[in-house]
N, C-alpha and C positions, 0 to 999 in steps of 0.2 A: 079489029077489036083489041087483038093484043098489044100492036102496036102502043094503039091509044094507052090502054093500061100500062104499059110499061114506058110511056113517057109521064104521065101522071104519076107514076109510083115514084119516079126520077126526081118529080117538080116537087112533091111533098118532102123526098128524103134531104134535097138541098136548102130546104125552104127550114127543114129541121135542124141542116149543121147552122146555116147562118145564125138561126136564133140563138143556138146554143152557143156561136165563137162570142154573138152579140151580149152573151148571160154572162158570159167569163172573161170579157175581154178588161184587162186593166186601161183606168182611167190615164192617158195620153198628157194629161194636164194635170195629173198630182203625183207627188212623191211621198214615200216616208218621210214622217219629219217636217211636212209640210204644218203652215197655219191653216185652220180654216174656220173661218165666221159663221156661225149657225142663227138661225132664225125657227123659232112654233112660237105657235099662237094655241092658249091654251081650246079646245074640240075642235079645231080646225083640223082636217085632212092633209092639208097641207105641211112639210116645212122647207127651209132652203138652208144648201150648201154654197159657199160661196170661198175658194182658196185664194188666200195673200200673199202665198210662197212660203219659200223653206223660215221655218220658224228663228232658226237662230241668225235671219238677216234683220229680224227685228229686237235684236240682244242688242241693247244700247247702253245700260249705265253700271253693268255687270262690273266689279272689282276683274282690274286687268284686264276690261276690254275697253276702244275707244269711244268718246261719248258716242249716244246715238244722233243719229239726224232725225229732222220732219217730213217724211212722206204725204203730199197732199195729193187727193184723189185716187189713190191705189183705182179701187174701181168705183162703177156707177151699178149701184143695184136698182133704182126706182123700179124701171120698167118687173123688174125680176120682183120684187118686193107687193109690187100693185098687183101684178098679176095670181102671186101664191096670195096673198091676205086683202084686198082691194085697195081701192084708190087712198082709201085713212088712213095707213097704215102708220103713217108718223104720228099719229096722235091717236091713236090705239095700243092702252093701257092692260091687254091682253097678249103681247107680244113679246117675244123672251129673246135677248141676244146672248150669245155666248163664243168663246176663243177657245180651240183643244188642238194642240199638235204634240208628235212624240213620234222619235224614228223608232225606236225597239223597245219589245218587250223581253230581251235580253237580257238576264240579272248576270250569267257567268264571263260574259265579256266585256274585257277591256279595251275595245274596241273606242275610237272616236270620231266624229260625224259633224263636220263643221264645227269642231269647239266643244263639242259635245257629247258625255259617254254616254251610252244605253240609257234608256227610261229614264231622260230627263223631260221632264215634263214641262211644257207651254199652256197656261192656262189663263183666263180671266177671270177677274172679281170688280162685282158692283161699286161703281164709284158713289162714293155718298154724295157728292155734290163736285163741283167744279171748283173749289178748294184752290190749289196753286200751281197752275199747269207747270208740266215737269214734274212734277210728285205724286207720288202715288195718294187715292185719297179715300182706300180700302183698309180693309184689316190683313191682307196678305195671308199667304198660306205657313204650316210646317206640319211636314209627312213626318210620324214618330219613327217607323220602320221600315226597313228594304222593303219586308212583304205588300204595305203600304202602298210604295213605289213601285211596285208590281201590277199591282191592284189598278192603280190609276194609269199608266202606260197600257193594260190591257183593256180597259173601257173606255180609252181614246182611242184605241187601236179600232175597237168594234164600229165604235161610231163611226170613224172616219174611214171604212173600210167599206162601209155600206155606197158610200162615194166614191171610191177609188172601183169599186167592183161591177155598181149597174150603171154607171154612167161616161163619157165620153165630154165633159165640159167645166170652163173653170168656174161657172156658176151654174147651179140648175136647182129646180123644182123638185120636190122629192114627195110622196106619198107616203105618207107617215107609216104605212105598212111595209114598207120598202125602207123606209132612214129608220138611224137608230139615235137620230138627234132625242128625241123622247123617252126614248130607253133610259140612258144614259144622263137624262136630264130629268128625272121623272119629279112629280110633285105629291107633294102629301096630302094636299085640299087644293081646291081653287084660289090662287094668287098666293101658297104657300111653295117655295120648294124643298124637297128630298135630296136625301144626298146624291151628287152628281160622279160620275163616273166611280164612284163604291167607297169612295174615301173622303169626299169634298160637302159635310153637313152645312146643310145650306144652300147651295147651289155655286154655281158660276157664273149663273146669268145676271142681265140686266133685264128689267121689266119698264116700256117705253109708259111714256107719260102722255096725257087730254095734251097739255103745253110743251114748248122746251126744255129740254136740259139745261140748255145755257150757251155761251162766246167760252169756247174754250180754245183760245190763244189764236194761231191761225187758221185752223179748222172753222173758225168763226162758230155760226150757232150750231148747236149740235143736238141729235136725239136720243143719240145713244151716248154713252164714254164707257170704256171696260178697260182697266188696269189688267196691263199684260204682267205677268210672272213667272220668271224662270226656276223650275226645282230642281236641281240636282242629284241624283241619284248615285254618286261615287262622286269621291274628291281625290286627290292625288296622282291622278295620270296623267303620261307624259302628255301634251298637245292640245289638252282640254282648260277651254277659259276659267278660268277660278271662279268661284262662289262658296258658300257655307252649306256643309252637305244636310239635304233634305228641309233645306229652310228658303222658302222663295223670296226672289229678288224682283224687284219694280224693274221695268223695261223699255216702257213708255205705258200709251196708254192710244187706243184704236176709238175712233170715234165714226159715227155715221150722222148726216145729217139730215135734213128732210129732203132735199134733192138726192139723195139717195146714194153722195158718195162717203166712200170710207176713207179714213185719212187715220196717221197716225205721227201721234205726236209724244216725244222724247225729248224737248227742250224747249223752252220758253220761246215766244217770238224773240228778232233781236230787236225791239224797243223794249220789251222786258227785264231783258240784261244789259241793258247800258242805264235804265233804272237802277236796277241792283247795285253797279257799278257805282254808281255814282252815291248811293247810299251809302256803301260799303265806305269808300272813299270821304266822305262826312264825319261818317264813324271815326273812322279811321286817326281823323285832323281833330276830334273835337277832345280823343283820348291824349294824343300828343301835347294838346295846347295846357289841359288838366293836367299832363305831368310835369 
């Protein structure tokens, strides 16, 4: 009998640490400073996490950094998407996307982090429309104060920490009592939102539509579109990409489509800009010819 018991007492107390290395073990496939794509659906139980990578590899049209490129397909959420919200999902007018990344909530250091000092912040805003790919087609942010930028680098921090801490994958399902996507993105009525991570009136998110969004460039048709924006929270150190402190800069712009990949776009197709070109160059002759 004792035996017995003191193998049993064994199997409980291991069966205890694994849960607990399992509670605490940091996420394997996120970093600080990462991007990450969130998804609720407003009473749904559910929401999803879903990361892009380090945030400042999506820094594309930033003053003294090189333009950006077009990333298509980063990843495939469908399956991920159908299973947290069901098979509608594209065309369920209840469902909220949103973009938060930030390596530190660090205000005394001058430290920097790909191009990046402390609590700069990676965020989204609702495109109005499909307007003129390559441009942003939001109202863009500006944080008035450091503490501001405090404020918002620590409720990205929470959010995405909830990911980084109970999970193990670079996209997963999350229980809304578990994320802190909803926290953090809270709403003031139904189809209204509250300010987002404690600074952001209005929200972050995009709210999907019954139809399309729309062809936006090479992404083709899209359901979601969310203007990426870089804030900076210090200006003048040495190693760190330039921008205007605490006023957000267009980046590209992340889209999802109804097959459920994400894609991101920072510059017009090139049949786009050989348009342009050639416009430009019209101009250009018809001012000449007038002088």
């Amino acid at each position: 009998m004792k035996s017995k018991f003191t193998r049993c007492a064994l199997l409980m107390a291991a069966s205890s640490l694994v849960a607990s290395i399992s509670a605490t073990a940091a996420n394997s496939l996120y970093a600080p400073g990462d991007l990450v794509l969130t998804f609720q659906k407003e009473g749904s139980t559910n929401t999803v996490y879903a990361n892009l990578g380090s945030a400042a590899g999506f820094r594309g049209t930033t003053a003294g950094a090189a333009d950006g490129t077009n990333s298509l397909n980063i990843l495939n959420l469908s399956s991920t998407l159908t299973s947290a919200f069901g098979s509608g999902w594209a065309s369920d007018a209840s469902i909220y996307a949103g973009l938060a990344g930030v390596y530190s909530t660090n205000d005394s250091s001058n430290a920097i982090t790909n191009g990046d000092p402390n609590r700069t912040l990676y965020v989204s805003a609702s495109r109005g429309g499909v307007g003129t790919v390559g441009s942003a087609n939001s109202g863009g942010y500006t944080v008035n104060t450091t503490s501001g930028m405090t404020t918002g680098a620590s409720g990205i921090v929470t959010q995405n920490n909830a990911f980084e801490n109970n999970y193990d994958a670079q996209v997963t399902i999350s229980l809304t009592d578990v994320s802190k996507i909803d926290d953090m993105n809270p709403f003031l009525s139904t189809g209204i939102q509250d300010t987002a991570f404690g600074i952001f009136g209005g929200g972050v998110q995009q709210v999907g539509s019954a139809s399309s969004f729309g062809s936006f460039g090479p992404a083709g048709d899209v359901e979601f579109a969310l203007d990426l924006y870089r804030i900076l929270a210090k200006t003048g150190i040495n190693g760190q990409v330039a921008g205007v402190l605490r006023e957000g800069s267009y980046e590209g712009t992340v889209t999802v489509n109804s097959a459920g990949q994400v894609s991101f776009i920072a510059v017009p197709e090139p049949s786009s800009l050989a348009l342009f070109g050639l416009a430009t160059g019209s101009l250009l002759l018809r001012r000449r010819r007038s002088a």
